[in-house]
N, C-alpha and C positions, 0 to 999 in steps of 0.2 A: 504493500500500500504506500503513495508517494502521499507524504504528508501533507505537500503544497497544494495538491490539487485538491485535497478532503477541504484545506483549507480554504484554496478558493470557492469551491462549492459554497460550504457554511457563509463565507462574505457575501459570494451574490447571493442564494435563498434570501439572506436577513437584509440588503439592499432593498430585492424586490418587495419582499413582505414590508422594509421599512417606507417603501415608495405608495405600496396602496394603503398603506394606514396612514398615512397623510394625508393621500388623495380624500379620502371617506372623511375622515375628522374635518377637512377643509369644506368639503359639501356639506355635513352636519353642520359647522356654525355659519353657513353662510345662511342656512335657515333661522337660523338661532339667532335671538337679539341678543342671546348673555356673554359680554366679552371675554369670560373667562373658558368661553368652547373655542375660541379663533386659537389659542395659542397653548395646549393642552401638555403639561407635563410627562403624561403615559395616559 
């Protein structure tokens, strides 16, 4: 097993996954009038 590529795996997965959970929280508060959904800690 090369460890670099397990590695790069795990970074893009959690990229991507960190790209659509941005995307979704950004569509959520743009419904949302409470500023505290625009900029969401986790």
């Amino acid at each position: 097993m090369d460890w670099t590529l397990i590695l790069l795996g795990v970074v893009a997965i959690a990229g991507v996954g960190f790209g659509i959970w941005r995307a979704v929280r950004r569509r959520q508060a743009s419904k949302s009038a409470n500023p505290n959904d625009i900029y969401p800690l986790w």
